[in-house]
C-alpha positions in Angstrom: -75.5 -9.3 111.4 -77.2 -12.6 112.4 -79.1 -15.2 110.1 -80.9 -17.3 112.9 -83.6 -20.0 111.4 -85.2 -21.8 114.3 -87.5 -24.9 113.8 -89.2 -26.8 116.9 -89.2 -30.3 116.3 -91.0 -31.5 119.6 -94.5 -30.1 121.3 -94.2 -28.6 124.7 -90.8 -27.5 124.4 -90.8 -23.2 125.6 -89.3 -21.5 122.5 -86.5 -19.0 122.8 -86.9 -14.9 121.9 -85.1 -14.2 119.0 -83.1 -11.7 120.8 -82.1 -14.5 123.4 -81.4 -16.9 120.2 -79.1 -14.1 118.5 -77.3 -13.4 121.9 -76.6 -17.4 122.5 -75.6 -17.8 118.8 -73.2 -15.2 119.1 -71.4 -16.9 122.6 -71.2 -20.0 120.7 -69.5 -18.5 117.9 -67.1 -16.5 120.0 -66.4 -19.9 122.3 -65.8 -22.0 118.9 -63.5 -19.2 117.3 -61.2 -19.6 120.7 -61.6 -23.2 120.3 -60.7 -23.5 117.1 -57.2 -21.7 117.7 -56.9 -23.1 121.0 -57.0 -26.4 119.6 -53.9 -28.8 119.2 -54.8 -30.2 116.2 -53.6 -27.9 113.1 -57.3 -26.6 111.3 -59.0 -28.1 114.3 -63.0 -27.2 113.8 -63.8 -26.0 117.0 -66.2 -27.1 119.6 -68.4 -30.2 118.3 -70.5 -31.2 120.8 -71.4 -29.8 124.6 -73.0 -32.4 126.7 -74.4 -31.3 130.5 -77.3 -33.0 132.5 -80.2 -31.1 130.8 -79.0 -30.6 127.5 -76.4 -31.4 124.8 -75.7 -29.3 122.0 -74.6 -30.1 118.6 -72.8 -28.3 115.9 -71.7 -28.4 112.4 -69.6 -26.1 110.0 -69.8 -26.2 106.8 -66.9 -25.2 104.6 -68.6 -22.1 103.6 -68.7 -21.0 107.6 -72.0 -21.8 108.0 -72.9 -23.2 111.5 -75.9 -25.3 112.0 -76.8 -26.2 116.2 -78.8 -28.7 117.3 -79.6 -28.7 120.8 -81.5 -31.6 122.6 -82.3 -32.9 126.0 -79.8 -34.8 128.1 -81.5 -38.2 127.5 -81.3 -37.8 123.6 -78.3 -40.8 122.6 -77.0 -40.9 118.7 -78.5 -37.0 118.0 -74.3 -35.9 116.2 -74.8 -37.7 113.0 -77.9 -35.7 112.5 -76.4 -32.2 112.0 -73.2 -33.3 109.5 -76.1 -34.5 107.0 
């Protein structure tokens, strides 16, 4: 099963379902897990950061496996030492 707390931290933006939260949680998690043993580096965490034009996304795992995402616009700068807190 899937834990998914969502909090919207700027008006205006459209919120996601639920359902469409759980099903891009889950591609994320599937896309870090190859990138974690795809990865060079021996214990390498997986996929940090995903920058495109209209968005980046952030992400943070704790030791316990816990993944928190942080997901911005593309104009947000200085946004990646806000989820390792």
């Amino acid at each position: 099963g899937g834990l998914i707390f969502d909090k919207e931290f700027a008006p205006g933006v459209p919120n996601l379902s639920t359902n469409t939260t759980l099903k891009l949680a889950s591609i994320f998690h599937a896309q870090h897990a190859i990138a974690q043993q795809l990865s060079p580096i021996s214990g390498g965490g997986g996929i940090e950061c995903i920058e495109a034009d209209q968005f980046k996304l952030f992400s943070y795992e704790t030791p316990t496996a816990i993944k928190f995402m942080l997901i911005t616009d593309g104009q947000t700068s200085n946004a990646d030492g806000r989820v390792d807190r």
